[in-house]
N, C-alpha and C positions, 0 to 999 in steps of 0.2 A: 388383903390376899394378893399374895403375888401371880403373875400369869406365865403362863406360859411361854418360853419364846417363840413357838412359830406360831403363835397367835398373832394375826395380821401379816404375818409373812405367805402364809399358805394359799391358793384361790380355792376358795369353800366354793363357791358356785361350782367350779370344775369337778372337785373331787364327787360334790353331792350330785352332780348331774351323772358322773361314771358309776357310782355307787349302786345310785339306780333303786336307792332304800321304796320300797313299797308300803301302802298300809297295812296292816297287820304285823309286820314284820316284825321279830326279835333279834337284839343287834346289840352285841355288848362291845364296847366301848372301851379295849383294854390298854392301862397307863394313860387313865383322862385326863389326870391333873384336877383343872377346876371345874371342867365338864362342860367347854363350850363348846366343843362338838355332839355331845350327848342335846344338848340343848336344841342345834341343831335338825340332830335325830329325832328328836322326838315331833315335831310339825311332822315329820315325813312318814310317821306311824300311824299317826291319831291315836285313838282312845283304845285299838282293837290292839298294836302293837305295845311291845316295851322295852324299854332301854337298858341292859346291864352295866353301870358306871363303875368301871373297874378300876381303884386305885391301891398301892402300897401308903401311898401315903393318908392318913386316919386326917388329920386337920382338912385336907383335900375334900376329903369322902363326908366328914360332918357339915362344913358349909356347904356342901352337894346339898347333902339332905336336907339341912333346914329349907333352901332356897327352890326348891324343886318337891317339894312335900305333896302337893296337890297334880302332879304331874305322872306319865310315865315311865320316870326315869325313876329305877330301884339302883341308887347308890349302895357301894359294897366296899369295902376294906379286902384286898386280895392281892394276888399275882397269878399272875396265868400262865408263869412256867413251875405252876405246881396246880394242886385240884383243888380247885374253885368249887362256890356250892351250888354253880348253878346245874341242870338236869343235860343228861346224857343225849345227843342230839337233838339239842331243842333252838339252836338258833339259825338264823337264814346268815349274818353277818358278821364275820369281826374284824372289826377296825384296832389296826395297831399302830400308832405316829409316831413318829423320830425314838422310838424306845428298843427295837430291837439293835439297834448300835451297841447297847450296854450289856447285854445276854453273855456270858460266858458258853463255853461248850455245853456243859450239863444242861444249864436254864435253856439253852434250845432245843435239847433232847425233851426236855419236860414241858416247854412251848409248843412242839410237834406235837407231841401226846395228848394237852391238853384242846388244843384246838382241834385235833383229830375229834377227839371222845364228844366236844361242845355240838360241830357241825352238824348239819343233818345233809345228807347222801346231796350233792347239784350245789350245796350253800358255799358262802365265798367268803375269803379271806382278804383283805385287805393290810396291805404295810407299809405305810409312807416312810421315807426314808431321806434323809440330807443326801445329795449327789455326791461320788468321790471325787471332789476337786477342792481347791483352795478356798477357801472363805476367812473373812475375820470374824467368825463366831462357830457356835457347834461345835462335837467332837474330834481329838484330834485323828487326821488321816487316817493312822493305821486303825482306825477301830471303824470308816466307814464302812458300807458294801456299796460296790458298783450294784444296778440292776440285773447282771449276768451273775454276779457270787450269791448275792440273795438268792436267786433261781436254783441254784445249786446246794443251798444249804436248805431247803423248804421241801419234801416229798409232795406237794399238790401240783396240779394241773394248772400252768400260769394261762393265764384270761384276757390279759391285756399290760400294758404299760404306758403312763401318762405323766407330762411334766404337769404339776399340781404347786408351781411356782417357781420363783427366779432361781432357788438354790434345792432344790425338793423333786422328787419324783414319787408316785402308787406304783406299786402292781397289784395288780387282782391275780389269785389262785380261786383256783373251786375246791371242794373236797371231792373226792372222786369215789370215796368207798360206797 
């Protein structure tokens, strides 16, 4: 199984200490890849929380599952710029990494919507993002966002802003509704 690239690029301590992920907490996980941030997530819930492992990709989402079977983490096959089968404000978190670069206009209209409908009223969004500057790796330029475009393209209430690695930034949104 291949990985991820900002795996090992990213500082997990940082992000997971901003995060702020509580027990109980429900916290999907969207475009996880091979789910080692769910992994992650899941210590930080215990047994009373649960992880939604959101992937497009099916090979992704089965070795999810086999390797996580006895755990909190419910691997899923989806996309979250459409409707998902999870339940209408029933999460505290969603975590989205270096994925929203690739969204066309429509998929962010149907990204808003569906994270809108997932949240529950206070709960937060999360969206790591490659920096708009030069790099030898990642997407090209014009498809980054600086941290002020993202702000502008996202209707939630921004929370905060964090470098979460040498070439990576978070922001946190709340839902507000």
């Amino acid at each position: 199984m291949k990985h991820k690239f900002t795996e090992g690029l990213l500082d997990n301590k940082k992000i997971l200490e901003k995060l702020d992920i509580k027990k109980g907490y429900k916290v999907l996980d969207a475009g996880c890849g091979n789910g080692y941030m769910s992994k992650k997530f899941t210590k930080l819930v215990g047994n009373a929380g649960t992880i939604y492992a959101l992937d497009t990709d099916k090979a992704f989402i089965e070795a999810l599952k086999k390797e996580t079977a006895k755990t909190s983490i419910i691997a899923v096959v989806g996309d979250i710029t459409s409707k998902t089968p999870l339940e209408d404000s029933s999460l505290d978190l969603i975590y989205l990494s270096t994925v929203f670069h690739i969204f066309k206009p429509a998929q962010i209209e149907g990204f808003i919507k569906e994270v809108k409908r997932l949240l529950r009223p206070g709960a937060r969004l999360a969206v790591i993002n490659i920096n708009k500057e030069e790099t030898d790796f990642g997407p090209p330029m014009e498809m980054r966002l600086s941290h002020e475009e993202l702000r502008q393209k996202l209707p939630f209430v921004p929370k905060g802003l964090f470098d979460v690695g040498k070439y990576f930034y978070m922001q946190l949104f709340e839902n507000s509704k």
